[in-house]
N, C-alpha and C positions, 0 to 999 in steps of 0.2 A: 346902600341903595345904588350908589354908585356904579360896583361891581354886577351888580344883578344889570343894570342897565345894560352894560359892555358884553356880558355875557348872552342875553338874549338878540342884541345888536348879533352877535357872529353868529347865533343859532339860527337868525333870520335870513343871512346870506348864505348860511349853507342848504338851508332849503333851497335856495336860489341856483345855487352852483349846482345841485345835484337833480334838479328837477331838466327831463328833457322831452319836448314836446315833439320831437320829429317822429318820433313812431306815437304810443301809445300816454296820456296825460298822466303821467304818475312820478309824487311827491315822497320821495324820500325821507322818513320820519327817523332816520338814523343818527345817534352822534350821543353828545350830552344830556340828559335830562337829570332832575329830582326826585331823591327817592326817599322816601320813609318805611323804614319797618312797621309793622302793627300787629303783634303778637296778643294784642289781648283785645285783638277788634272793636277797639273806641275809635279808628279811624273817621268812620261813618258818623258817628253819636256824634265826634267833634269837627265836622265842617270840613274834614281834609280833602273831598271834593272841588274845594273854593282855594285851596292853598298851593304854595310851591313850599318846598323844603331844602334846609339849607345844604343838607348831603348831596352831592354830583355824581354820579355815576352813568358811565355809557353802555347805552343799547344798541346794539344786539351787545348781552352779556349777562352775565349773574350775580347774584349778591355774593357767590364764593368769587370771581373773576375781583369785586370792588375789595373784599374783606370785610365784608358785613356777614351778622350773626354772631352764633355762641363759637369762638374760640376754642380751638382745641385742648387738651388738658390730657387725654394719655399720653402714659409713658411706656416702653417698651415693656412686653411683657408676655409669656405667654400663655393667654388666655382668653376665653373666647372674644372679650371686643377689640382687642387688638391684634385678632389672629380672623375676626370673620371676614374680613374686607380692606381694602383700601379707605383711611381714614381722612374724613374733612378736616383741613385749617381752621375755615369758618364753616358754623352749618346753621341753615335758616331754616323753620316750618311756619306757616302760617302764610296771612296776607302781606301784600308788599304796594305800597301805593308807589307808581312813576309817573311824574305830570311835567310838562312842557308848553311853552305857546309855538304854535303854528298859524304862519300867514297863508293862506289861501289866494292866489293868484287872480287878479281882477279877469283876466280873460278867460275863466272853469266858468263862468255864467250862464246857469241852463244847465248844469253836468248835474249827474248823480254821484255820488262820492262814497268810495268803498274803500272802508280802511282793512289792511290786510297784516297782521304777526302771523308770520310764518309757522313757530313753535313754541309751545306755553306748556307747562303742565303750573296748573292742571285746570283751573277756571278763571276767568276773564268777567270783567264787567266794566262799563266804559261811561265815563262824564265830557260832556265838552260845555263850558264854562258853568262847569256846578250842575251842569243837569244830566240826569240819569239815562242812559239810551234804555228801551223797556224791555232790552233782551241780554242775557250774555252769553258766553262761548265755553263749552266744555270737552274738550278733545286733548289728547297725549299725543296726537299720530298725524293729523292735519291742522291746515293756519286757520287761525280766526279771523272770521269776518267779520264787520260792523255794516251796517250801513248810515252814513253820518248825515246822509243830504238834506234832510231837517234839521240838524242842527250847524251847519257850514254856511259862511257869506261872502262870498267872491269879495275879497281886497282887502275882508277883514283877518285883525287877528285872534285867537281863540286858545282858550289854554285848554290842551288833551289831557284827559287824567286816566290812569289803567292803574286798574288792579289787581292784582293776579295775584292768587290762594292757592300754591301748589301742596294743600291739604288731602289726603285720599276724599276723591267723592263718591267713587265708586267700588265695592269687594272688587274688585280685578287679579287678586293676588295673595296668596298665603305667605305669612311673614314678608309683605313685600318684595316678593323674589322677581317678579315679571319685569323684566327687562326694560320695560316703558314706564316703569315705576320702583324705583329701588334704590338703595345707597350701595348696593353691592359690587357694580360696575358703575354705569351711570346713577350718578347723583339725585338725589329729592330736590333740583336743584329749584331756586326762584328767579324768574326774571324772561327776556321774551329774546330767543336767539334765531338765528334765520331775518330772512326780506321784510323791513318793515316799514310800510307805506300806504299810502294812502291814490288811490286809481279815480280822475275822475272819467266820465265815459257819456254817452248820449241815454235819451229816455229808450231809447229801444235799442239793447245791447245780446250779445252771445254774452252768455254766461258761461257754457259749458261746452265744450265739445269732447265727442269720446268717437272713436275706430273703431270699425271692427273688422280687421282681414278676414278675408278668405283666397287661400292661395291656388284653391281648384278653380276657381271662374275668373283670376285677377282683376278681383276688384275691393272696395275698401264700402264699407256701410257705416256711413258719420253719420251722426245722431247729434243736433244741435240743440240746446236747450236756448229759449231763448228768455228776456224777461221786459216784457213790452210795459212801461210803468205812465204811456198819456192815457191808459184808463179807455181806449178806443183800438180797433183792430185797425192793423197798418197794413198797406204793399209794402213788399221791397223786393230788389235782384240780390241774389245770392251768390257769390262767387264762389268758387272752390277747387286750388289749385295745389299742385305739389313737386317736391322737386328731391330727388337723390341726394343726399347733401356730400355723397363721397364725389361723385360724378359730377356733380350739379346740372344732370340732365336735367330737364324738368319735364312732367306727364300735362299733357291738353289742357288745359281750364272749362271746368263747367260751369256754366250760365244759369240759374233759374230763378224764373219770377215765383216768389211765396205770400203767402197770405199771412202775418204773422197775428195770434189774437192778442187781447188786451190780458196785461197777467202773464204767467209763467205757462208758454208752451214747449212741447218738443216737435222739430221738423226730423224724420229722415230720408236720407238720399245715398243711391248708390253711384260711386264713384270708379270708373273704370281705371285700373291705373295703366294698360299697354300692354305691349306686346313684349316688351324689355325687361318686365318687373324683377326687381331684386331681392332675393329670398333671404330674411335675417336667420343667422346662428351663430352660436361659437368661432365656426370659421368663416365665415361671411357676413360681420353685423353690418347688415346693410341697413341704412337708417333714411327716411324721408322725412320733410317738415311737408303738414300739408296746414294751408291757411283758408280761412275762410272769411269771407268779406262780405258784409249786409251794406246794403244802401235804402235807407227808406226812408223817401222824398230828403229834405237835408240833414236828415242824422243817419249815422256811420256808425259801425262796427266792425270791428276784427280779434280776430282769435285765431291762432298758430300753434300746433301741439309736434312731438315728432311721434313718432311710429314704425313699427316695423312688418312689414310682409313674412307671418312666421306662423306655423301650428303647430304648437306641444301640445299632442294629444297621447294617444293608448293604443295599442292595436294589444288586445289580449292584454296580457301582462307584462307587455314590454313600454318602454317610455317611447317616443318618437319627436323627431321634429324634424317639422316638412317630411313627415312621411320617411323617415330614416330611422333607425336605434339609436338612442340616445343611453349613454349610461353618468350617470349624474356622481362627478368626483369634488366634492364637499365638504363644509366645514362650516362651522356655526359664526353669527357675527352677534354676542350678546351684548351687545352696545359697549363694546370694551374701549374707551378714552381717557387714557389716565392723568391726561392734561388740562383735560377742560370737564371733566364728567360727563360730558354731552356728547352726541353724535356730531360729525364738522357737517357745517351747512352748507362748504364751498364745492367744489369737485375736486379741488386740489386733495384734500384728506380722503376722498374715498379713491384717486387715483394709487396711494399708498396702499390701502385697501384690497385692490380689485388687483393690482398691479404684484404684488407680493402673491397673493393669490393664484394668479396665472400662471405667475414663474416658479409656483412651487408642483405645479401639473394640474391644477382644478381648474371646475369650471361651474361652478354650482356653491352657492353661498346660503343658507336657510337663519333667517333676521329670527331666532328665538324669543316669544312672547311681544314682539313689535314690530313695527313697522319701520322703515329709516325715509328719513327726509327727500324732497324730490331731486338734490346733488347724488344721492348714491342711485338711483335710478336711472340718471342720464351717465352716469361712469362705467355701468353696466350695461346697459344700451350702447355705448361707445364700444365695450371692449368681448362683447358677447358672452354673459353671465345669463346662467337660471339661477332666477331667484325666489327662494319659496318664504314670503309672507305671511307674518300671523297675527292675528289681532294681539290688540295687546294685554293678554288674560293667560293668568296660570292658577289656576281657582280651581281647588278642591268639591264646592259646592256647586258647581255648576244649576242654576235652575234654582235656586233658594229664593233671590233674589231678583224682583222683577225690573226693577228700576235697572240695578246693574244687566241684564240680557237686555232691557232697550238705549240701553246706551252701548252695547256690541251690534247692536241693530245700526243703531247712530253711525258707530265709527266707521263700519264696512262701510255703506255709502262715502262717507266721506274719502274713503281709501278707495273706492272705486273711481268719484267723483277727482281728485288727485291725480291720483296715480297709475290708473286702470289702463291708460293705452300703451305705456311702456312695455315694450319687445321681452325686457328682461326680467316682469312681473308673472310667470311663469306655472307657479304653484302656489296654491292658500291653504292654509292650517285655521283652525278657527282658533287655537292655541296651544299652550305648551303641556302636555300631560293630564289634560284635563279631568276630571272626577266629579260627579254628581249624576243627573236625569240627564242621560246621553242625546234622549229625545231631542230635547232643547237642542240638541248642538245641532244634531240633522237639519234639524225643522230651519234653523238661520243656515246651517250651508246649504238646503235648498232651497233657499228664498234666493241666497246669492247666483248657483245655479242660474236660477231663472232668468233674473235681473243682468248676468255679464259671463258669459260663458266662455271669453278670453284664455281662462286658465285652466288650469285642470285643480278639484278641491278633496281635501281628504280632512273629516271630523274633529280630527287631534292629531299632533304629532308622539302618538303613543300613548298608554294612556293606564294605570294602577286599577282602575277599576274593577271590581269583581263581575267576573259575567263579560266582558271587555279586554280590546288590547292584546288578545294574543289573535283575532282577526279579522280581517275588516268591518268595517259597517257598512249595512247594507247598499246604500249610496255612496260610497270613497271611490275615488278618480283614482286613487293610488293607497298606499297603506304603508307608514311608516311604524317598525316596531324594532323592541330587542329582542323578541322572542315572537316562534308561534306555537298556536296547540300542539303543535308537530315537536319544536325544539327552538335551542336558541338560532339564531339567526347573528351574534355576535359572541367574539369570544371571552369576553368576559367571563363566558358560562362553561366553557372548555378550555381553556390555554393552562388554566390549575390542574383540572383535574381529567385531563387526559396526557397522555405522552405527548411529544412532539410529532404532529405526524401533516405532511406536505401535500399531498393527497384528497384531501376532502375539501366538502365545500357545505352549502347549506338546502341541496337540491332536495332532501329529505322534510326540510323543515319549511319549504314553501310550494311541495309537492299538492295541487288540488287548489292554487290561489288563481283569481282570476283577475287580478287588478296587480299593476307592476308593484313591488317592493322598494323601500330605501330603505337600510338599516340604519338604527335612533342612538345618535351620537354613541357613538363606537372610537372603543380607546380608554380615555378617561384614565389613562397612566402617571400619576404623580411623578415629576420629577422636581428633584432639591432646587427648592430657589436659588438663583443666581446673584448672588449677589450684590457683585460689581453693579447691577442694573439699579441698586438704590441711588444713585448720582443722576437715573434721568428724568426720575420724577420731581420736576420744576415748576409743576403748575396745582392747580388749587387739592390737590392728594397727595398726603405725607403718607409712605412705605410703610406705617408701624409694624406691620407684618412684620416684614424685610429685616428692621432693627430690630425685631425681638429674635427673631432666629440669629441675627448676626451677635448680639449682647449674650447671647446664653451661649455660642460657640466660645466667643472668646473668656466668661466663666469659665468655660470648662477644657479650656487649653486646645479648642481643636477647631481654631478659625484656618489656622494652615489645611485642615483638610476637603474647607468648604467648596472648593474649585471642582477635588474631586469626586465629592459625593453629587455634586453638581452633573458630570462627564458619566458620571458610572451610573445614576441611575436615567440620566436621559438616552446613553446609548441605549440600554435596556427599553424604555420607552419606543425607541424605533422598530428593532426588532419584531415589539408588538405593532405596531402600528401596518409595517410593512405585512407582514401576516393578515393581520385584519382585515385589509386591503385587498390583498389577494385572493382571500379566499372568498370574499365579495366577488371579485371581479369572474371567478370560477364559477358561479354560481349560475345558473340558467333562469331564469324568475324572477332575480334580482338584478333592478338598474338603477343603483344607486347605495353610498353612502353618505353621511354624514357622520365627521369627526367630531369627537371631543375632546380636544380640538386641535385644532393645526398651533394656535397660541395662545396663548396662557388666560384664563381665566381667575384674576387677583380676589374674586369673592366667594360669596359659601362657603366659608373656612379655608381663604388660599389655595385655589383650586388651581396648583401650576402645570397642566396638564397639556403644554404646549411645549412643539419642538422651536417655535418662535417665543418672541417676549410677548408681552400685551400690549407692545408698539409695533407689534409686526416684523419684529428684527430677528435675526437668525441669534439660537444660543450655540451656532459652531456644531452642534449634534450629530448634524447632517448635513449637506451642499442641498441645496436646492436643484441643482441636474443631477445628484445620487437620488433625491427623493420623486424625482418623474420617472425613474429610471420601473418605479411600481406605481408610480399615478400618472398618466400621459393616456392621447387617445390610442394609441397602440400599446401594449405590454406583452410581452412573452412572459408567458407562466408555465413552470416545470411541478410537474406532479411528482412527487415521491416520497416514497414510505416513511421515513422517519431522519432523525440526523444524525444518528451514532451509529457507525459500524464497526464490525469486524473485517482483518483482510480477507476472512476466505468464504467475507462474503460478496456480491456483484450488484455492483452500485446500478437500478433500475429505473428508469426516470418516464416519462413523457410530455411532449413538450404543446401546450394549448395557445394561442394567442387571442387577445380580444383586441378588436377592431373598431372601435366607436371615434374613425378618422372623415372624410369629407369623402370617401374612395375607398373600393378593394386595392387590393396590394396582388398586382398580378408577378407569377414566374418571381415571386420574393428570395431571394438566397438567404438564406437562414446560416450563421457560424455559429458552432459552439467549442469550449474550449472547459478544458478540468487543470487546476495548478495547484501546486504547493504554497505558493510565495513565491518560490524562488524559480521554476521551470511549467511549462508546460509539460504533461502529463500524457496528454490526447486532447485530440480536433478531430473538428471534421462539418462539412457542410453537406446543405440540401437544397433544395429551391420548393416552391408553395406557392400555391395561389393562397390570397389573403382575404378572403368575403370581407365585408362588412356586417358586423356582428360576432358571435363566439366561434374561432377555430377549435376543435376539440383536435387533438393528435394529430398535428401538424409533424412530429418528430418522435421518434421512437430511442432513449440512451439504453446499452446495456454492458458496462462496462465493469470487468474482473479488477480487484481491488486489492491481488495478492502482491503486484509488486512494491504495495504500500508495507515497509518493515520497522517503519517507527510508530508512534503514536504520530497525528499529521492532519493536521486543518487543510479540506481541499474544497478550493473554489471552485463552481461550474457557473461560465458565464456565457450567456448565448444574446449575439446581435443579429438586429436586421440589417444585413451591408446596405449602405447606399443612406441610410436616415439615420437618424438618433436615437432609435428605439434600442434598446437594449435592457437587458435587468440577469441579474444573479446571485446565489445561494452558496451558503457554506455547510459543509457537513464536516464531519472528523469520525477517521479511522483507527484502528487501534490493533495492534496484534493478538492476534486469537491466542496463538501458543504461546503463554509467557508464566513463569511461575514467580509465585508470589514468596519469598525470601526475606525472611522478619532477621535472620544473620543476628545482630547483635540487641534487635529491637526484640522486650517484651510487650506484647499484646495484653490489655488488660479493659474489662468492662466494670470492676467494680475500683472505686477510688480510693477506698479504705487498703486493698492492694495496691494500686501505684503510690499510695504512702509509702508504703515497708520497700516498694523495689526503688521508689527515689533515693532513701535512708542509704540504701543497701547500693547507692548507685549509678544504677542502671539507666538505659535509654528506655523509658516506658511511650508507649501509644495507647492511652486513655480513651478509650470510643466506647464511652458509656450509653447506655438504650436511649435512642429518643425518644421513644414512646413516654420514657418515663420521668424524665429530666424535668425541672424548671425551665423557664427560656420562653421565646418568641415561638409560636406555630410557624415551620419552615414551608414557603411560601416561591414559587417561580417568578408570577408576577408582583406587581411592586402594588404601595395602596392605591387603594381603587377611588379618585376624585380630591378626595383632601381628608387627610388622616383627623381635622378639625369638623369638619363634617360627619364626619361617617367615624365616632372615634371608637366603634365596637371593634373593629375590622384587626384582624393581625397585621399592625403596619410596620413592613420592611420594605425598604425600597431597590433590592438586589445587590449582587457581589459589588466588592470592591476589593481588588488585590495589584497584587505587582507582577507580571507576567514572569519578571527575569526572577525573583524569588526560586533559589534551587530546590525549595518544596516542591514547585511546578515545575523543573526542568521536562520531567516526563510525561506532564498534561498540558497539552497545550490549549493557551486561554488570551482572553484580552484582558482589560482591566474591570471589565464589566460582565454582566448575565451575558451569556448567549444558550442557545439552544442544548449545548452538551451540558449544562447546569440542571439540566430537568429533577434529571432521578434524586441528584443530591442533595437539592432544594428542597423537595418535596419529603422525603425522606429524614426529614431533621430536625431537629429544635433550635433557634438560634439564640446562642447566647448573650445575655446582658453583663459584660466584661468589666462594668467603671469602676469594680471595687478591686480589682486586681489591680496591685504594686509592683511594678516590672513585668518582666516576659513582653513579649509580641504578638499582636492577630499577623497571620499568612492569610485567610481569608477572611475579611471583613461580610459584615451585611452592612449595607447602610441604612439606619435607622429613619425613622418619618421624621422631619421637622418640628413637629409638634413636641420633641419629648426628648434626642438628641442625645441618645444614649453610645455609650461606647456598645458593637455587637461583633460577635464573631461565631463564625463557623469552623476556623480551624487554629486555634491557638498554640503557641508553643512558650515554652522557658526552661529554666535548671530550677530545680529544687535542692539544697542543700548541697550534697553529693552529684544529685543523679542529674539526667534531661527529661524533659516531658514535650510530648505533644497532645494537645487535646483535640478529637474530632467530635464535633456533633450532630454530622452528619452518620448514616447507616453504610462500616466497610465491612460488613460481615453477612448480610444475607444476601443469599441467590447469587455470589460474585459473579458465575461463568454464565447467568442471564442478565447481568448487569457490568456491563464493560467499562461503562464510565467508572463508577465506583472500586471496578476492580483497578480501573489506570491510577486512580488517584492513589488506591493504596501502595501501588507499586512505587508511584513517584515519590511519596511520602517517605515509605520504606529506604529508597534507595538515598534519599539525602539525611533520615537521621542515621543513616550509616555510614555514611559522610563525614570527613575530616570540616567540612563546613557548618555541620549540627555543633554551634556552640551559643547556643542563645542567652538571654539577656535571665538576668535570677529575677524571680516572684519572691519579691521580700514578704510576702503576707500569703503563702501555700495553704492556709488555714482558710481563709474565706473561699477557697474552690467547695467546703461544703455547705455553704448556704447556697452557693451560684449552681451546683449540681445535684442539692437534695431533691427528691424525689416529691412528684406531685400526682395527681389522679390523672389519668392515661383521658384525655379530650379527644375526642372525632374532629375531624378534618371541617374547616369551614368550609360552609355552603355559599354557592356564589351570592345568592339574593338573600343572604341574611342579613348582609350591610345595611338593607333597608328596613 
């Protein structure tokens, strides 16, 4: 008793310390409380309304933050629960009672008292000394209110009881995937995080205020809600004043007498902001606080929100703001925090956020199936972000369910009521790939529509539907897809199964659209976990992922290589990524993407599809100024045909730039430059006007490619002198006249023959049909999301090899896929090597995580007598309309004829006929069969 004594003693002074009356009356209910679990809901049945409990635990926080709940108990392994997600320590479901006493200040005398949690999932219900308030709170996405002033007495003290049931109450989500709800990223967590406090205020108070710019008349339309509770209609003067908060100019004060009724009204009034007014965007977040001040007779109110003077609207099919092009460079935020489970509620974690964001060239962030807290709002506001907003729903059924669509009814307002005047709240999704009676979705985005026309709205962020999703509906402000009736619209759909070609763009596939485009997370490139990054997860999520990929490496003797199937398939990832990008930004129709993702995604089956971590940190893949170098508001972009030549043929180029800066770019000098590595090649500059918007053929290359006499990777790099704009491409050339020279190698496609020539031997090159082989479908791009997800998919995740390898002397390569990889990739089986005893891979594939097989594409060893190399790529057809493959055979060629060809012996030559037996000849995978 004693201790409970002392302990409430200090919880009573810190109300005290933390309560401050010089602006607005509000009681900081933050610190220490009492919590009881209640997993079999006798909470209620047993009185715990009327109790404290002897467990301590502080709020803002969670029962995984205390270490309450069921304990973790997997062990590494892999398979699907320890490979779908990042795993809980402790994990709670059900009710959680938190009860406290609060002293109530003798001078709130006369006040109304509004208790405010910021962030609950998933229902609230409140007691103040055992008795029940007759309403509770149900929202994922805004704070819960109370109102206590019936049950509160100036001087006294009172014990607070909350109960919070982050139980699903509503379908919002198939397998719990929707990002406001899930253990995938953010946690199922329980408990109440964000401001948590208690407001008292006068009987006749502003509840609400909401903006509305207009930047063609410069003026601002506030809209006050007010809530007059003496039951009698009041006067009062209404103040309303605003101020720049960069400048801290401040705009006139309006004066007006209003009539306010008894009960819940709204006043509006237009508000002139001047003649000076500051236009918020990207490059100019200009931000104002505007406040408003009631006086009616001796009770007072106020209320201060900020805002921005901005219009993101549409002309045709283009994006705009303030009447300019907008092109929206993107990436998704699916509540990825792998330290706390939760979104941060301060601005400090979303300035990491926004801040990484920036510096990697975007400027456009879309919150997948939720909403984020009012700190990432104002960090976005602060640093000029579009941000496109979605309820928090990823539901198959859309329309099943009438409860669930009036509680999407519910949450809008409240996200409007929230968050609605924020500069950076931009675009709304009503949610993530939505499915069912589309009707429904209209019918709420044009209530919203009606109700706040702030934004611009579009149905779904894409959407499986049949009959739907390949283009718009008929009310979308905008239209987010991966495909149209026309074609894809990302490459996903193309980067397999076409050549490499530089050239195109998706002007065919959104040819007759009349609402701007953003293409729907675009990328989706698995790269190999990293796995050093298992030491930063320190807070309530243990890696099991991570350790089972890292335990099954070091089984299998190949944790030395995990670094670089790490490197090799994330450069590989760039490449795509950079592509994808560009040929977005070529596209006329299209103003906008969204990646998937810029960082890494730890659920849905380990979805590491990030050139950052899931803390936002670079994995080294790329420089953050290499990767603006194709995401920035200027980009030069070179069109041309393909990336493998010959010398006698003439390297063709044109040179396009896109402009989505604050300004044209007058009399611009344009350099560009072609190298080796080691020498410039040709230059040469131009000068340009630069519009704002698409430059098409700014610059014409046409340059002879005969003095190239080796095989030779050539860089073409073109800057804007004077800025940091800059970006460039690699191609590789190769000698047209060269003969192919087997000298000492025999050539063989059946293995039953390189038996008898190893016996007997000889140097054999083994290049049995892929069509026909066992092995991996050989594949350019790497798995698509997470080989644990999607586990139909042929999942390799691109080369791996050693450049300096004198296999390769005569093909020049990195250690990773690049674009001259096409033909061979595709062209091939890869094989599964773990049963092989000696010998060496020269070309590795790197295998999915999931499964962590030895692979190779070009193998080599001795057999008894002889040398063998094995290829499982195609070096025998159409060589002289396939240069890649004929360079590789040449290079191949020329080192097993090589005093250097003396490779490691295959003590077990006998298992190449299970690894090479022959199987039924499969068609080529289709991009959207994954699904």
């Amino acid at each position: 008793m004693q201790i409970k004594h002392i302990v409430l003693s200090v919880l009573f002074l810190f109300f005290f310390s933390s309560w401050d009356s010089r602006e607005k009356l509000v009681m900081n209910i933050a610190g220490e409380w009492t919590v009881q679990l209640d997993s079999t809901d006798i909470g209620l049945k047993n009185g715990w309304q009327n109790s404290s409990f002897k467990q301590l635990m502080k709020l803002p926080g969670t029962t995984d933050d205390a270490g309450l709940g069921v304990p973790n108990k997997l062990k590494p392994g892999l398979e699907k629960p320890q490979m779908s997600h990042l795993t809980r320590k402790n994990s709670y479901l059900g009710a959680a009672w938190y009860t406290r006493e609060i002293t109530i200040p003798k001078n709130w005398k006369g006040k109304e008292f509004i208790l405010k949690l910021e962030r609950v999932i998933w229902k609230t219900n409140v007691w103040i000394d055992g008795k029940e308030l007759s309403f509770e709170q149900n929202s994922v996405v805004a704070p819960h209110y109370f109102d206590l002033t019936q049950y509160l007495t100036p001087g006294k003290t009172h014990r607070l009881t909350i109960r919070v049931d982050n139980r699903k109450q509503f379908e919002i989500s198939d397998d719990n995937m929707a990002h406001s709800y899930t253990n995938h990223t953010q946690i199922i967590w329980n408990g109440i995080i964000g401001k948590m406090e208690i407001e008292a205020s006068d009987a006749v108070r502003i509840t609400n205020l909401q903006i509305k710019p207009d930047i063609s008349s410069g003026s601002a339309k506030v809209s006050l809600t007010f809530n007059n509770k003496t039951n009698k209609s009041a006067k009062g003067i209404l103040s309303i004043s605003a101020v720049n908060k960069k400048s801290k100019i401040s705009v006139e004060t309006l004066q007006k007498e209003i009539q306010i009724k008894a009960g819940e009204s709204v006043v509006e009034v237009d508000y002139n902001m001047g003649k000076d007014v500051k236009l918020w965007s990207e490059f100019s977040p200009e931000l104002y606080e505007l406040k408003a001040e009631l006086k009616a007779g001796k009770k007072e109110s106020n209320a201060a929100v900020d805002f921005g003077m901005r219009s993101f609207s549409r002309k045709g099919s283009v994006l705009t703001i303030n009447n300019q092009p907008v092109f929206l460079r993107g990436t998704l935020e699916c509540n990825i925090f792998p330290l706390t489970g939760h979104p941060p509620m301060d601005k400090e974690g979303w300035r990491k956020v926004f801040g990484t964001a920036k510096d990697w060239g975007l400027n456009h962030l879309r919150f997948h199936s939720w909403c984020p807290p009012q700190a990432a709002f104002e960090v976005a506001d602060e640093m000029g972000f579009y941000l496109q907003v979605e309820l928090p729903v990823w539901a198959l059924e859309i329309g099943k369910d009438q409860k669930t669509t009036d509680f999407l009814y519910a949450e809008a307002q409240r996200m409007i009521n929230e968050y609605g005047n924020h500069p950076s709240f931009c675009m709304w999704s009503m949610g993530n790939e939505l499915q069912g009676d589309m009707t429904v979705l209209t019918k709420l985005m044009n209530s919203l529509k009606a109700k706040d026309d702030r934004h611009l709205y579009t149905t779904t962020s894409f959407t499986f539907e049949k009959g739907h999703g390949d283009w718009p509906e008929p009310k979308d402000d905008f239209f987010i897809t991966q495909w149209t009736k026309k074609g894809w619209v990302r490459g996903q759909g193309v980067f397999n199964s076409e050549s490499p070609t530089f050239n195109k763009d998706y002007v065919t596939s959104v040819e007759g659209m009349t609402v701007p485009v953003v293409t729907h997370e675009i990328g989706q490139y698995a790269v190999y976990p990293k796995l050093d990054e298992i030491s930063k997860y320190t807070g309530v999520l243990e890696p099991i992922n991570f350790k089972s990929v890292k335990e099954d490496l070091e089984r299998k003797g190949l944790i030395n290589k995990a670094a670089d199937y790490t490197n090799a398939s994330g450069k590989l990832a760039v490449i795509l990524y950079k592509e994808e990008i560009e040929r977005a930004l070529k596209t006329a129709g299209i103003s906008g993407f969204q990646l998937l993702d810029l960082h890494d995604f730890p659920g849905q089956g380990t979805a590491l599809v990030g050139l950052l971590d899931a803390f936002w940190d670079s994995k080294g893949l790329i420089s953050a100024e290499e990767f603006r170098e194709f995401s920035a508001p200027v980009v030069p972009l070179l069109r041309f045909a393909k990336a493998t030549y010959t010398n006698n043929e003439t390297f063709t180029a044109s040179l396009d730039v896109t402009n989505y800066s604050a300004a044209a770019l007058k009399d611009q000098e344009i350099v560009w430059s072609i190298n080796d590595g080691n020498a410039v090649l040709d230059s040469g500059s131009t000068k340009a006007g630069i519009s704002v918007g698409y430059n098409h053929k700014v610059l014409d290359l046409n340059e002879s490619l005969q003095k190239i006499t080796k095989a030779t990777k050539l860089t073409i790099k073109v800057s804007l002198k004077g800025t940091n704009y800059k970006n460039q491409w690699n191609i590789w050339v190769y000698p047209q006249k060269q003969t192919i020279d087997y000298g000492q190698v025999v050539y063989t496609r059946s293995l039953e023959e390189a038996y008898k020539l190893l016996n007997a031997g000889k140097k054999v090159l083994l290049n049995p049909d892929w069509k026909k082989i066992k092995g991996i479908e050989g594949k350019f791009v790497p798995v698509f999301w997470s080989p644990v997800h999607f586990p139909k998919q042929a999942g390799t995740m691109g080369v791996l090899c050693n450049p300096s390898h004198k296999a390769l002397a005569d093909f020049p390569t990195d250690m990773n896929t690049d674009w001259q990889w096409w033909d061979l990739n595709v062209n091939s089986t890869t094989l599964i090597t773990d049963k092989i005893e000696g010998g060496n891979p020269i070309v590795e594939m790197v295998d999915n995580f999931a499964n962590n097989r030895k692979l190779a594409s070009l193998y080599e060893g001795s057999v008894k007598s002889g040398k063998l190399v094995i290829a499982s790529f195609d070096l025998t057809t159409d060589l002289e309309k396939r240069p890649v493959a004929k360079q590789m055979l040449i290079s191949v060629l020329k080192y097993m004829n090589s005093s250097s060809f003396n490779p490691e012996a295959i003590k077990n030559p006998d298992v190449l006929k299970s690894i090479l037996a022959d199987q039924k000849e499969k068609g080529k995978e289709d991009a959207k069969s994954i699904y």
